[in-house]
C-alpha positions in Angstrom: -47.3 -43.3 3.9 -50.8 -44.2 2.7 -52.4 -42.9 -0.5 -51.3 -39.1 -1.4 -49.6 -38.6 1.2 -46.7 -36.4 1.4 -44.2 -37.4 4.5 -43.4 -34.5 6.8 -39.9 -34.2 6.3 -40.0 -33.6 2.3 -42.9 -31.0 3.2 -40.2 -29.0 4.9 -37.1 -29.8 3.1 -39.1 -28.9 0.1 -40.5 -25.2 1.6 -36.3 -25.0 2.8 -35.2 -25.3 -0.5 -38.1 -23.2 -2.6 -37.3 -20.2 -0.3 -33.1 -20.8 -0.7 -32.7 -21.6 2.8 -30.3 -23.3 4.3 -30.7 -25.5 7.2 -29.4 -23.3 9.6 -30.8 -20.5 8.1 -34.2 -21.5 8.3 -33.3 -23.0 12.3 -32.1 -19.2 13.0 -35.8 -18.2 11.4 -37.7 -21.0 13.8 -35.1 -20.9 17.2 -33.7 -24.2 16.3 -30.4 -26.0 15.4 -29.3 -27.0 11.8 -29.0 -30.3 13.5 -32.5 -30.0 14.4 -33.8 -29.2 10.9 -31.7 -32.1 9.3 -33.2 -34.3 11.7 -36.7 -33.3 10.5 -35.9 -33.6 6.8 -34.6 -36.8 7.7 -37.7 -38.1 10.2 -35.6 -38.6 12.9 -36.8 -36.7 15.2 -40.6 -35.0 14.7 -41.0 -31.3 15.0 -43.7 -29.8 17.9 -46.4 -28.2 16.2 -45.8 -25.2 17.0 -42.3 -25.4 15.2 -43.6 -27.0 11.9 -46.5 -23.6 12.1 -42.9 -21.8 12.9 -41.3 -23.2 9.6 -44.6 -23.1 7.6 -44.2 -19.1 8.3 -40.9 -18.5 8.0 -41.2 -20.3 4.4 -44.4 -18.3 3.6 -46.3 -21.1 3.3 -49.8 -21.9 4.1 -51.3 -24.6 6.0 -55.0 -25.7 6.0 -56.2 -29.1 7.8 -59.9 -30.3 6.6 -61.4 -32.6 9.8 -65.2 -33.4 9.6 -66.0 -30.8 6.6 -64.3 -27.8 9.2 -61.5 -25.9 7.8 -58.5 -24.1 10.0 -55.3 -22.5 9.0 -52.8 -23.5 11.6 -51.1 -20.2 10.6 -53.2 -18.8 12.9 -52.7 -20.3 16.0 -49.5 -18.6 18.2 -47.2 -19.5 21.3 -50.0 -16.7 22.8 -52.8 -19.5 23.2 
């Protein structure tokens, strides 16, 4: 991790436990194992974007990426595009 940076797999542990979910609770909220949540938390395996935007959701949680002074909320984007 460089500077600030805050690893992906505390990012959703983190949102898992502030909302009182359990793994396989929030896998049942996204369409994915427990196994596959644990393996996140633990960086083992990386989640597709769509299912860290999936997670981000379920755990009411908003994301925003800055690139090149441009602003956009990932929450927006769906399976639909």
């Amino acid at each position: 991790m460089k500077n600030n940076q805050i690893s992906y797999g505390i990012i959703i542990k983190n949102l898992r436990k502030s909302n009182k979910l359990s793994q396989t609770e929030l896998g049942n909220l996204v369409g994915v194992s427990k196994s596959s949540i644990s393996a996140y938390e633990l960086e083992t395996a990386i989640p597709s974007i769509q299912t860290f935007i999936d997670i981000c959701n379920a755990c009411h949680a908003k994301i925003t990426i800055n690139f090149n002074n441009l602003t956009f909320e990932l929450e927006k984007l769906s399976r639909e595009f």
